[in-house]
DRENDO-1510 file (C-alpha; in Angstrom, 1 decimal, always signed):
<recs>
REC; n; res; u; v; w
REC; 1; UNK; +95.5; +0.7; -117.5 .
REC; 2; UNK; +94.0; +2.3; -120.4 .
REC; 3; UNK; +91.5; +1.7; -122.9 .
REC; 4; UNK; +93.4; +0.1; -125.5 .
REC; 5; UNK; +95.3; -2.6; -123.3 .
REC; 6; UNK; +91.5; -3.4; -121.6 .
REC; 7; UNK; +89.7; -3.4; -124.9 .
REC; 8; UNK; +92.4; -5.9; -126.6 .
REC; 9; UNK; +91.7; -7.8; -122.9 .
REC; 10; UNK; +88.3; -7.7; -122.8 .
REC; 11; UNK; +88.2; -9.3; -126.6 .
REC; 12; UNK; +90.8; -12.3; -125.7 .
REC; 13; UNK; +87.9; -12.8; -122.2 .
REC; 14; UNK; +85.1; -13.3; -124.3 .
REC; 15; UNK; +86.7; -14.9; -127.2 .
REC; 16; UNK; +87.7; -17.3; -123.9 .
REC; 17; UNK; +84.3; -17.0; -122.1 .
REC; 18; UNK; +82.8; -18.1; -125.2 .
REC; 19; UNK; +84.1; -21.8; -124.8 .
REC; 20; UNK; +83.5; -21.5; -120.9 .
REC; 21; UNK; +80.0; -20.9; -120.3 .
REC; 22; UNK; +78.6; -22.1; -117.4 .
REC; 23; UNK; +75.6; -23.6; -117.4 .
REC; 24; UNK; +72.2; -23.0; -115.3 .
REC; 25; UNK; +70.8; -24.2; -112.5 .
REC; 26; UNK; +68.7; -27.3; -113.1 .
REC; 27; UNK; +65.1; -27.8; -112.3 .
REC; 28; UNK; +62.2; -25.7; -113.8 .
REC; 29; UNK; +63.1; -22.8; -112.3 .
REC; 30; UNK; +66.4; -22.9; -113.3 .
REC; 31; UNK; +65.3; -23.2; -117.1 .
REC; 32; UNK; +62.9; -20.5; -117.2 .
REC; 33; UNK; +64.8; -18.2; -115.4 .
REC; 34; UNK; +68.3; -19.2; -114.9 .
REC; 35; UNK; +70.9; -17.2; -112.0 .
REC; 36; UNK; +73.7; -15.4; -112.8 .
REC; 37; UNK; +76.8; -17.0; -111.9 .
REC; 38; UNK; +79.1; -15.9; -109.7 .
REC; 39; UNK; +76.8; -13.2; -108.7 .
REC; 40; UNK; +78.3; -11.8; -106.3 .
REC; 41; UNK; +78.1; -9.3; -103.7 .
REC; 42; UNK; +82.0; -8.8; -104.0 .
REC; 43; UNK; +84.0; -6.6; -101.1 .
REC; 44; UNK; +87.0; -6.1; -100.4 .
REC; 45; UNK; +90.4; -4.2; -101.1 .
REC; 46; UNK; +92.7; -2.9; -103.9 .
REC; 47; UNK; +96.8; -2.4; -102.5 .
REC; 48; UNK; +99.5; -2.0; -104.3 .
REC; 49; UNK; +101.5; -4.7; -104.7 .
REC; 50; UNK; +104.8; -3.5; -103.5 .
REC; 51; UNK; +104.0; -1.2; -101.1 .
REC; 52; UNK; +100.9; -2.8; -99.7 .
REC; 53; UNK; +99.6; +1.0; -99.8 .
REC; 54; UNK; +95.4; +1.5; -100.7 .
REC; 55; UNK; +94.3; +2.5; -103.9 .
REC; 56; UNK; +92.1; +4.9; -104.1 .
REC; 57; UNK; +90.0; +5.3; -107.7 .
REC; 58; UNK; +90.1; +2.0; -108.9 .
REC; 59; UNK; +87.4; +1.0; -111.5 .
REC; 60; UNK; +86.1; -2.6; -110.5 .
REC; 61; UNK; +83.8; -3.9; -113.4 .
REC; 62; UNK; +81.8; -7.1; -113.2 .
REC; 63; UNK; +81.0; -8.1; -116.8 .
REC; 64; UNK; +78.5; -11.2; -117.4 .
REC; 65; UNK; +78.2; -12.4; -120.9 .
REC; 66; UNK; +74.7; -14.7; -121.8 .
REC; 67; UNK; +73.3; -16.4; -124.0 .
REC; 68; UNK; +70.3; -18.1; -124.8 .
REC; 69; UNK; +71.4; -20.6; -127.4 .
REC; 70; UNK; +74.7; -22.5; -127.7 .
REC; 71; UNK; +75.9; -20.6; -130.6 .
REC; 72; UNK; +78.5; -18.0; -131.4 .
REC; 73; UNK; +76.9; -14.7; -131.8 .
REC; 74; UNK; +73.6; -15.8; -132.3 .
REC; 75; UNK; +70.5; -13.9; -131.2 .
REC; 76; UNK; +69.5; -13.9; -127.8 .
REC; 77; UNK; +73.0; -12.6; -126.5 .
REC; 78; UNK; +73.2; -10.2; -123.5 .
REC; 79; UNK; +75.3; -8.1; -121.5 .
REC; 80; UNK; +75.3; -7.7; -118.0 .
REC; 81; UNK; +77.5; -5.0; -115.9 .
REC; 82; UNK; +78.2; -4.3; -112.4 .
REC; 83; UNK; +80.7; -2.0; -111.3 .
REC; 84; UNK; +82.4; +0.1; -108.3 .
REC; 85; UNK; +85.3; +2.5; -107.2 .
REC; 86; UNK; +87.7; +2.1; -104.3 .
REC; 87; UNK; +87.8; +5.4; -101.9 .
REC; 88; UNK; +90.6; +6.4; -100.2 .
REC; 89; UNK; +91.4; +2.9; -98.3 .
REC; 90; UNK; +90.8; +1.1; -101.3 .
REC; 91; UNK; +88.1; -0.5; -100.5 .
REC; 92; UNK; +84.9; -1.6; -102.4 .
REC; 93; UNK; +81.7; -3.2; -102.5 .
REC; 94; UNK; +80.0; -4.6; -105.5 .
REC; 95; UNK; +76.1; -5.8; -104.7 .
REC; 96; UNK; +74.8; -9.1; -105.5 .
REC; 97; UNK; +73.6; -9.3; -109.4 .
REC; 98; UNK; +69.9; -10.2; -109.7 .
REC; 99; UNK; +69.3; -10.2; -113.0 .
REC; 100; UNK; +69.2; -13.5; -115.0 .
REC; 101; UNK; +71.7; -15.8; -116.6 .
REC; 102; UNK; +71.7; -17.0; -120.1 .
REC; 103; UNK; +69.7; -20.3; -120.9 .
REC; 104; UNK; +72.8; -22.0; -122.1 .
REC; 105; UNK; +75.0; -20.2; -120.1 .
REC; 106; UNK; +77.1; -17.3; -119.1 .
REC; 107; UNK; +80.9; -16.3; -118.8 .
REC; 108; UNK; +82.4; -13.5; -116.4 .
REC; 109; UNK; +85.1; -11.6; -115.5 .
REC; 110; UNK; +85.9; -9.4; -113.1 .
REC; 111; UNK; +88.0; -6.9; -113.8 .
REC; 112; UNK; +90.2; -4.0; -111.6 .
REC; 113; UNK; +92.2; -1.1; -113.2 .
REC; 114; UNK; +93.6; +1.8; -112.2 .
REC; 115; UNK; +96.1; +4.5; -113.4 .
REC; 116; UNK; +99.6; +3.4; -113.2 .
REC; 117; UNK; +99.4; +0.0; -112.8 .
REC; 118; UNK; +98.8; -3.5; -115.1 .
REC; 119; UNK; +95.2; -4.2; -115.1 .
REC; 120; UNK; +94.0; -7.2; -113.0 .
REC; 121; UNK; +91.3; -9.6; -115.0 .
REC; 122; UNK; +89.8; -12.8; -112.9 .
REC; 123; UNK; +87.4; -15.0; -114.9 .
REC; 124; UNK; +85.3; -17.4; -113.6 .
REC; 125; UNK; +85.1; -21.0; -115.2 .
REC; 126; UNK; +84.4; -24.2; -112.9 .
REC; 127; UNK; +86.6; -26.3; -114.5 .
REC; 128; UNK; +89.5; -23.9; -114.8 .
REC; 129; UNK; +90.4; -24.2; -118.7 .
REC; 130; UNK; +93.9; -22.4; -119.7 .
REC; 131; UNK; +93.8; -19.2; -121.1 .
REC; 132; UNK; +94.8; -19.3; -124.9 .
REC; 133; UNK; +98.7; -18.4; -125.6 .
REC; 134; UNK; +98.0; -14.8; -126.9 .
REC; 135; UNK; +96.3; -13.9; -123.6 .
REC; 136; UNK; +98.5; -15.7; -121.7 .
REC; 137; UNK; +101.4; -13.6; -123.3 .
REC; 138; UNK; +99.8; -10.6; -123.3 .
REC; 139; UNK; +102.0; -8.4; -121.0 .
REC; 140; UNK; +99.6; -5.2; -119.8 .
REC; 141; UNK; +96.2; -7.6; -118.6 .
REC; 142; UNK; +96.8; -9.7; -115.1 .
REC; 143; UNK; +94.3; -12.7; -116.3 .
REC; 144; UNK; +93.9; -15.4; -114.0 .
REC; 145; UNK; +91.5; -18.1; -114.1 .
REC; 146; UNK; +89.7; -19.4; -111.1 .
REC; 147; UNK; +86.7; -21.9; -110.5 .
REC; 148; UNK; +85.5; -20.2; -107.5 .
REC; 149; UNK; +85.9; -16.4; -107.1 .
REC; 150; UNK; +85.4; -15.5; -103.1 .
REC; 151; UNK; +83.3; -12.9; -102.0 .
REC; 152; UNK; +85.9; -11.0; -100.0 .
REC; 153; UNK; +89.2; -10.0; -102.5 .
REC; 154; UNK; +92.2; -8.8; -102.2 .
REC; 155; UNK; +93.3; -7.6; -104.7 .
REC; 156; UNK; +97.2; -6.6; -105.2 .
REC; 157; UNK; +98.0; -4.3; -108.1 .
REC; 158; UNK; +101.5; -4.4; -110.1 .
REC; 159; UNK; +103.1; -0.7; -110.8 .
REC; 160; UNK; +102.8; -0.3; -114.6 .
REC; 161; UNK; +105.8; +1.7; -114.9 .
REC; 162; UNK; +108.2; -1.6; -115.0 .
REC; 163; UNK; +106.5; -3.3; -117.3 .
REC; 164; UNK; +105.7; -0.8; -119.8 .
REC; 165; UNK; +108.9; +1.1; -120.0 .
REC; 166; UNK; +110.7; -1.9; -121.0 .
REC; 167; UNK; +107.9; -3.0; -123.9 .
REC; 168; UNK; +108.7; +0.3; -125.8 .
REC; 169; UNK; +112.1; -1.6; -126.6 .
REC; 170; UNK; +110.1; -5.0; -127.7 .
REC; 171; UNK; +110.2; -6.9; -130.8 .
REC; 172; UNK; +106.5; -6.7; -131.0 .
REC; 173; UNK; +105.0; -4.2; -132.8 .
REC; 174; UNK; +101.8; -4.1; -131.1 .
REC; 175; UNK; +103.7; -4.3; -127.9 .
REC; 176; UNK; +105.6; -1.3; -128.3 .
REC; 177; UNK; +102.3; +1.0; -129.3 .
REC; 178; UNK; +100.6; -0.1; -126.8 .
REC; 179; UNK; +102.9; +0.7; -123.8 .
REC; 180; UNK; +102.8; +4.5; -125.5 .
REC; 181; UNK; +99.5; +4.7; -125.3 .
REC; 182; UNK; +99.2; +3.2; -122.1 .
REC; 183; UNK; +102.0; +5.3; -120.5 .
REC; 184; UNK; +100.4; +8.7; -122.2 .
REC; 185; UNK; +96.9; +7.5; -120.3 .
REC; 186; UNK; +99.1; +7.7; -117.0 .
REC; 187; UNK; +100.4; +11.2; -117.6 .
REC; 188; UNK; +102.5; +13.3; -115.4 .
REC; 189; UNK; +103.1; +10.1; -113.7 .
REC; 190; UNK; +104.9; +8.5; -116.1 .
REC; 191; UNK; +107.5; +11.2; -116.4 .
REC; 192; UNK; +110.3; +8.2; -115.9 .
REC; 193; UNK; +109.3; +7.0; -119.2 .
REC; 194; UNK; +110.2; +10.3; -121.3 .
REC; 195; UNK; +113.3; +9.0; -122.1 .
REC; 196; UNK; +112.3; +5.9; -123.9 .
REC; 197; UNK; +109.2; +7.7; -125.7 .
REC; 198; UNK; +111.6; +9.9; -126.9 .
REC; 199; UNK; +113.5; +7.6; -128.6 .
REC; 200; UNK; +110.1; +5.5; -129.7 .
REC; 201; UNK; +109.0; +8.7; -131.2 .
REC; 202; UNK; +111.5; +7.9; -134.0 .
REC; 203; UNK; +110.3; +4.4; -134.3 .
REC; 204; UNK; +110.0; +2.0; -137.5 .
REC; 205; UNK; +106.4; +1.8; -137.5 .
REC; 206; UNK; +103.8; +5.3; -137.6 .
REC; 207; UNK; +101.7; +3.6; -135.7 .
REC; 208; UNK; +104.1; +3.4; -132.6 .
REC; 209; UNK; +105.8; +6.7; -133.5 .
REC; 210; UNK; +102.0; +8.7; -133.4 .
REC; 211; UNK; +101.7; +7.0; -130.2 .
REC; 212; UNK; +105.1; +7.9; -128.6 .
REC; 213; UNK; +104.4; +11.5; -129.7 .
REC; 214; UNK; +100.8; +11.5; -128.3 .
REC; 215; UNK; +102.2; +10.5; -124.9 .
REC; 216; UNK; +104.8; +12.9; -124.8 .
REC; 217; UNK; +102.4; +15.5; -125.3 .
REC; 218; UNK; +100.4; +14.0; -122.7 .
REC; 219; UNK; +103.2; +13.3; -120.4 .
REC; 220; UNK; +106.0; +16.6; -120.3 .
REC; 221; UNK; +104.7; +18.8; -123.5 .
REC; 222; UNK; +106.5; +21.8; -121.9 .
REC; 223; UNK; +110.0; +20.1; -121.5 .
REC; 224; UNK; +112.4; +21.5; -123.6 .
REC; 225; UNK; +114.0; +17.7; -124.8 .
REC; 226; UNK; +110.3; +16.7; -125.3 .
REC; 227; UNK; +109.6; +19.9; -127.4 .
REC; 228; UNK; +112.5; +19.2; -129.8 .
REC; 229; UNK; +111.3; +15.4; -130.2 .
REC; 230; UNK; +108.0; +17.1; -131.3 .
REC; 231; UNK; +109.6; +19.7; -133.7 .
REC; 232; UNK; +111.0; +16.5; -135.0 .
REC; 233; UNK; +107.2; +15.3; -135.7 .
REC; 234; UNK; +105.9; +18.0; -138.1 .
REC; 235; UNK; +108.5; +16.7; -140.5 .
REC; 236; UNK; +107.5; +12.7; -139.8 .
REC; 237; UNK; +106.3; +11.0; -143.2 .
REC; 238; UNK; +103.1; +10.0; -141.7 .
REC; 239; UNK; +100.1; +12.6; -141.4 .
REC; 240; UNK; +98.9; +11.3; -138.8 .
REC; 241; UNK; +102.4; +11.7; -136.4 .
REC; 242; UNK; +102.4; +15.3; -137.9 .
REC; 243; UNK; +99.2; +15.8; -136.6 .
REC; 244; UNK; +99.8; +14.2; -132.7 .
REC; 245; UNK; +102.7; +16.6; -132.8 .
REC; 246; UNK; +100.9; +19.2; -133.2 .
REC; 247; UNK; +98.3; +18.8; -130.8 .
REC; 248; UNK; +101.2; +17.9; -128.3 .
REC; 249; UNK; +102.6; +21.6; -128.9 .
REC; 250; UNK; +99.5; +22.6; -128.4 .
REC; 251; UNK; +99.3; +21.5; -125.3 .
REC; 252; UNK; +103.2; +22.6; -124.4 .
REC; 253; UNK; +101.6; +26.5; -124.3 .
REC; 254; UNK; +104.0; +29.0; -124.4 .
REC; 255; UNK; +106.3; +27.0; -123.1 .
REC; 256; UNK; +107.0; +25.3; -126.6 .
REC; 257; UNK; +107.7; +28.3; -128.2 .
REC; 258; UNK; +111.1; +27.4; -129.4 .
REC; 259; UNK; +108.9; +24.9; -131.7 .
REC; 260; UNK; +107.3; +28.0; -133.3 .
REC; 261; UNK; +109.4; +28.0; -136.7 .
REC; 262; UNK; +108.0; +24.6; -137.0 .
REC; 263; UNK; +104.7; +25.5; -136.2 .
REC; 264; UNK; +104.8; +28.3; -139.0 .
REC; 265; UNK; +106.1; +26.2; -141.8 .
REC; 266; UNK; +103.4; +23.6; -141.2 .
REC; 267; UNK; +101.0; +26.3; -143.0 .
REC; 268; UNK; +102.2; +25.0; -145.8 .
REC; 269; UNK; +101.9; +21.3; -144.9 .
REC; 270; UNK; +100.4; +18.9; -147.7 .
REC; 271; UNK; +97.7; +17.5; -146.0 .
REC; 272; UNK; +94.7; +19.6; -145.1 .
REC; 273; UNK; +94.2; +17.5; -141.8 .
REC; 274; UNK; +97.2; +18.5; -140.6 .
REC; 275; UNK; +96.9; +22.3; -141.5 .
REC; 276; UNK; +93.5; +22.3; -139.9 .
REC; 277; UNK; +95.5; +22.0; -136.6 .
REC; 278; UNK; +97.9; +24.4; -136.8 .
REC; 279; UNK; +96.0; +27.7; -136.3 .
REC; 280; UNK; +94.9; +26.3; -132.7 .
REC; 281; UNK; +98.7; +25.2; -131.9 .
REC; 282; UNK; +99.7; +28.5; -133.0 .
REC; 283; UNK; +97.6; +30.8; -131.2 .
REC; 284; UNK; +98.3; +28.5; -127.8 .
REC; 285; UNK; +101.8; +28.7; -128.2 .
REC; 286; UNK; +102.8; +32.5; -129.6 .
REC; 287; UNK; +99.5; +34.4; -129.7 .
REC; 288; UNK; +101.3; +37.9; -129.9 .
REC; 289; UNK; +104.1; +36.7; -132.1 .
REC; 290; UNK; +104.0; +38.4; -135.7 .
REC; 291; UNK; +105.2; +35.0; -137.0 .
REC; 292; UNK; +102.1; +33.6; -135.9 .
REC; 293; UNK; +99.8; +36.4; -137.1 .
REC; 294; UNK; +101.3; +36.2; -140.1 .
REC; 295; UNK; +100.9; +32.8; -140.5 .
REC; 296; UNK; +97.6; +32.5; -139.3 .
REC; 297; UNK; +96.4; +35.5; -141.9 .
REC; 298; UNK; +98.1; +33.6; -144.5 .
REC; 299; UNK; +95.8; +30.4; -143.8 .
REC; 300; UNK; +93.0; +32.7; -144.1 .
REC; 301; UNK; +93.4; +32.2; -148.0 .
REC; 302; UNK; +93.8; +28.3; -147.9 .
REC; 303; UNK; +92.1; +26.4; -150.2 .
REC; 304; UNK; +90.5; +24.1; -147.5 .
REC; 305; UNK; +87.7; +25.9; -145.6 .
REC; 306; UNK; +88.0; +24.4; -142.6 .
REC; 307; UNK; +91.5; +25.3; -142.6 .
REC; 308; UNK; +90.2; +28.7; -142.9 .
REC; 309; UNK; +88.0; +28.8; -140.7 .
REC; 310; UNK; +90.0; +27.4; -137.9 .
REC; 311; UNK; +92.4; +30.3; -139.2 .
REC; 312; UNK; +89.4; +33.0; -138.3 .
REC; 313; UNK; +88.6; +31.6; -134.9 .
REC; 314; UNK; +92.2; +31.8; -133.7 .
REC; 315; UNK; +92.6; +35.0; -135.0 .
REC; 316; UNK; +89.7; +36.2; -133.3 .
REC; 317; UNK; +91.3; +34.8; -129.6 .
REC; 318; UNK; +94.7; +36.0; -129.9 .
REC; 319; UNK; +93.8; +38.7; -127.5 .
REC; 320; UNK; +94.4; +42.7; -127.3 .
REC; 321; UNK; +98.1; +42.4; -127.8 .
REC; 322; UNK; +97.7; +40.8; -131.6 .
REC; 323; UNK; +95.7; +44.0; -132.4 .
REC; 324; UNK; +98.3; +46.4; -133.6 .
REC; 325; UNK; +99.6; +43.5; -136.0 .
REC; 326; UNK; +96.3; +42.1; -137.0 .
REC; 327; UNK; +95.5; +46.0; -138.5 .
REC; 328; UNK; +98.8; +45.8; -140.8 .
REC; 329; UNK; +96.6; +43.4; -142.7 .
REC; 330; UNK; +93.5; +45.3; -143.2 .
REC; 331; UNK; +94.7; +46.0; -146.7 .
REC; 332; UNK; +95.6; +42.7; -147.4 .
REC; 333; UNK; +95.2; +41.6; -151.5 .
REC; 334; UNK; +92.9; +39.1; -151.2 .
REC; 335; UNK; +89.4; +40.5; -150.3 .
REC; 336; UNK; +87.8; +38.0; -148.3 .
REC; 337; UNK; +91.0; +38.0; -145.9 .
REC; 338; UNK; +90.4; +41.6; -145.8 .
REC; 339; UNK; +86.7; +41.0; -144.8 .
REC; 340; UNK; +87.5; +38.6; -142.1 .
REC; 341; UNK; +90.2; +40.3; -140.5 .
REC; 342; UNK; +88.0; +43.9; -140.5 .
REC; 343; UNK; +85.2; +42.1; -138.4 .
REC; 344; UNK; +87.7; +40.7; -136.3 .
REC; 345; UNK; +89.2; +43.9; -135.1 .
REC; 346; UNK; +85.8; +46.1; -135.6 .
REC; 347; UNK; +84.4; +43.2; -132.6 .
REC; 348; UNK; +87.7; +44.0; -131.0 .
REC; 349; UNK; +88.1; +47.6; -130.7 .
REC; 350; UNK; +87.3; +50.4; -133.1 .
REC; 351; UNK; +90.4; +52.6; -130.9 .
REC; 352; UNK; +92.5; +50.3; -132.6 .
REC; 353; UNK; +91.0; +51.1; -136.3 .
REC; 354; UNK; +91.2; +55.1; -135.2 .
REC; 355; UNK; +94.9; +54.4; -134.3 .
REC; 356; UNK; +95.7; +53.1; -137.7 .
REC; 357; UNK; +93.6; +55.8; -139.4 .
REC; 358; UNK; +96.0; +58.1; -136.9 .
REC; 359; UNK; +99.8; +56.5; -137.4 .
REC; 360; UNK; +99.2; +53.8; -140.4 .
REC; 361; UNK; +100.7; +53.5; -144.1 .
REC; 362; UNK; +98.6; +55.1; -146.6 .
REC; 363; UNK; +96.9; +52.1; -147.4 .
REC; 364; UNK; +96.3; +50.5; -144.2 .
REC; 365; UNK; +94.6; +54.0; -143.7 .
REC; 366; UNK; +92.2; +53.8; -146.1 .
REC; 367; UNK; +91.5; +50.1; -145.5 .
REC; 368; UNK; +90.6; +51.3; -141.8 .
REC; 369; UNK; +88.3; +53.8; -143.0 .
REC; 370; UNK; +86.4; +51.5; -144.8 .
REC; 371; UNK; +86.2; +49.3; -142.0 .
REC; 372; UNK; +85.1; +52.5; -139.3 .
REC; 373; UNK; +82.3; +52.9; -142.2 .
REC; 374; UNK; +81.1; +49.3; -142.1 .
REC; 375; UNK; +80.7; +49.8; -138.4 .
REC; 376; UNK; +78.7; +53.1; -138.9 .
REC; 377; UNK; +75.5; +51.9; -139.8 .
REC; 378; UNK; +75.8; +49.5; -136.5 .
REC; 379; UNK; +77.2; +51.0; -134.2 .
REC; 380; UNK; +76.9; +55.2; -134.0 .
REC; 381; UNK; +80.3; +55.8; -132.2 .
REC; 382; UNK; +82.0; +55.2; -135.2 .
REC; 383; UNK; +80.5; +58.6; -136.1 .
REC; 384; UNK; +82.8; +61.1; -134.5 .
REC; 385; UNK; +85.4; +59.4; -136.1 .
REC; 386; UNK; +84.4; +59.8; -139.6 .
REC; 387; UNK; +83.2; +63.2; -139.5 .
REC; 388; UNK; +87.1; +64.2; -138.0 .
REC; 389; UNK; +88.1; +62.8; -141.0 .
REC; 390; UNK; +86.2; +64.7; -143.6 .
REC; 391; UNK; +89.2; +67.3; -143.1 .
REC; 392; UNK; +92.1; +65.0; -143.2 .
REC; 393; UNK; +95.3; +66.1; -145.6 .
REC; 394; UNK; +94.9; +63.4; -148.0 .
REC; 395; UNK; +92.4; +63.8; -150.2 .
REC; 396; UNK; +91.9; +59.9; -150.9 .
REC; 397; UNK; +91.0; +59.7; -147.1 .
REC; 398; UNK; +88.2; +62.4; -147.1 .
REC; 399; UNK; +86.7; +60.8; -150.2 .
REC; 400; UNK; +86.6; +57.5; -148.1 .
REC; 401; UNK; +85.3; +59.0; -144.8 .
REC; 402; UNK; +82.2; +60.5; -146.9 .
REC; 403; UNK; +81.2; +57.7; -148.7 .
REC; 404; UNK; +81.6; +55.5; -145.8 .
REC; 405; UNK; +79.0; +58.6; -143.6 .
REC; 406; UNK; +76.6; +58.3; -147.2 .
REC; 407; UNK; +76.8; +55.0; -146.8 .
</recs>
């Protein structure tokens, strides 16, 4: 399971572990410098549950939590961690934990996940207290409590596929944004669950439509039913879904070029976090479309810098086939778009700039003899091309080509 699902987990554990601390070990010793319990060494195996097949990659974490004194959050708390991963049999070994335990005692759990399946928690407590209601409930954590924890486990993992599929259709809130998240974190994998995110993507609450658009993205971004859902997204009411669809185009590539209208009309989009994502979806999904050029030159001039500068650097990886477009725009009004788009093709290729001074409208010809002269005083190949055009036909474009060779 994911982080989400484990971090709500982990919270419910301790909120538990804090009324089941077990105490030292008495005697002297014991006081001064108290064992862990349940210390361990743990061995054993991970299998799925239904196939009895081995896991391999399962994250096995052994979590102590100490204190010194027999209050809440007071100082003298501590932390202590032990952890392993299952190789291709599924096996693995967790050594014994040396260091010490709390003076008024410790908690611990011992927890398994893995992708794909509903995370396994056991918790320690001699005298075997019941979990509280909410963690009891809780449908994506496996919590049991035991009073004695064997050294040799086997432990059998449940497919998370059936469980969370069915919680994007709960009642719960919190439920259904979770199993998004949870099934995005699977990935490919979860390709059975496309269905239901689709339809979760159009959900009563932003927080569980962000997340069902975030999975999709993480799940199928180049399938065509998923790239309509996330043309849907630029247009949700919440900033935040706009911007998860976005980055799940992103990730679509080409492949989600049907979206690109949507991706050009989010330019315009009211909220400057969401515009600073576009130029990068753009150039991933159409980098040699004019619409995207075009777009992306138009950003040049928006009034939030960053926009503007995520504009420049995606204009400046578009590749050789943007060039002929990106020189249309050398004579563009404003004059800091027309600075930033003449370094980005004088970097590129000054053949380019001597093909629009060749073929180009009259203005895009001047505006690429200015450029050729910027490059002069860097870089002396632009020379040639200046002095040819001393005897041009139009006079406006000899007066250029000497002033730009005077400097």
């Amino acid at each position: 399971m994911g982080g989400v699902a484990m971090g709500r987990a982990i919270l419910a554990i301790l909120a538990f572990g804090a009324t089941a601390l077990v105490t030292p070990c008495p005697g002297w010793a014991g006081f001064f410098w108290p064992s862990l319990p349940y210390a361990g060494p743990f061995a054993g195996e991970v299998r799925d549950r239904e196939t009895g097949q081995p896991i391999a990659g399962a994250q096995l974490l052994a979590h102590w939590s100490c204190a010194d004194l027999p209050i809440p959050h007071a100082p003298g708390e501590f932390h202590v961690y032990a952890e392993a991963m299952t190789g291709e049999a599924g096996a693995f070994r967790i050594e014994q934990a040396t260091h010490r335990g709390g003076l008024a005692g410790c908690s611990f759990a011992l927890t398994c996940r893995a992708r794909g399946y509903i995370t396994v928690t056991l918790i320690g407590d001699p005298e075997e207290r019941e979990l509280p209601p909410s963690t009891q409930a809780w449908p994506f954590v496996e919590t049991r409590v035991q009073g004695s924890i064997p050294g040799r486990l086997d432990l059998r993992m449940k497919p998370a596929l059936p469980v969370l599929i069915p919680a994007l259709a709960s009642e719960n809130d919190q439920y259904r944004q979770v199993a998004a998240e949870e099934l995005g974190g699977i990935g490919q994998e979860a390709l059975p669950a496309v269905p239901a995110l689709a339809k979760a993507a159009a959900d009563r609450q932003p927080e569980v439509r962000r997340a069902a658009v975030a999975a999709l993205g993480q799940i199928a971004a180049a399938d065509p039913t998923v790239i309509a859902v996330l043309k849907t997204a630029l247009v949700d009411p919440d900033p935040a879904t706009r911007e998860c669809g976005l980055r799940a185009l992103q990730a679509g590539g080409p492949a989600a070029s049907p979206a690109l209208p949507a991706l050009v009309a989010a330019v315009h989009d009211e909220d400057p976090v969401v515009r600073r994502r576009v130029p990068a979806a753009l150039a991933a999904v159409a980098p040699a479309d004019r619409q995207t050029v075009t777009a992306l030159v138009e950003a040049l001039a928006d009034t939030d810098s960053r926009t503007r500068r995520e504009a420049g650097f995606a204009l400046a990886h578009l590749g050789d086939a943007s060039l002929p477009l990106l020189l249309e725009f050398l004579c563009h009004e404003d004059p800091e778009v027309r600075r930033t788009i003449g370094r980005i093709v004088s970097s590129r290729d000054q053949a380019g700039l001597r093909e629009a001074v060749r073929t180009g409208e009259p203005a895009a010809r001047l505006a690429a003899v200015r450029q050729l002269g910027c490059l002069a005083g860097e870089r002396r190949e632009a020379l040639p091309a200046l002095v040819d055009l001393l005897a041009d036909e139009q006079a406006q474009i000899q007066e250029a080509a000497v002033v730009a060779l005077v400097g």
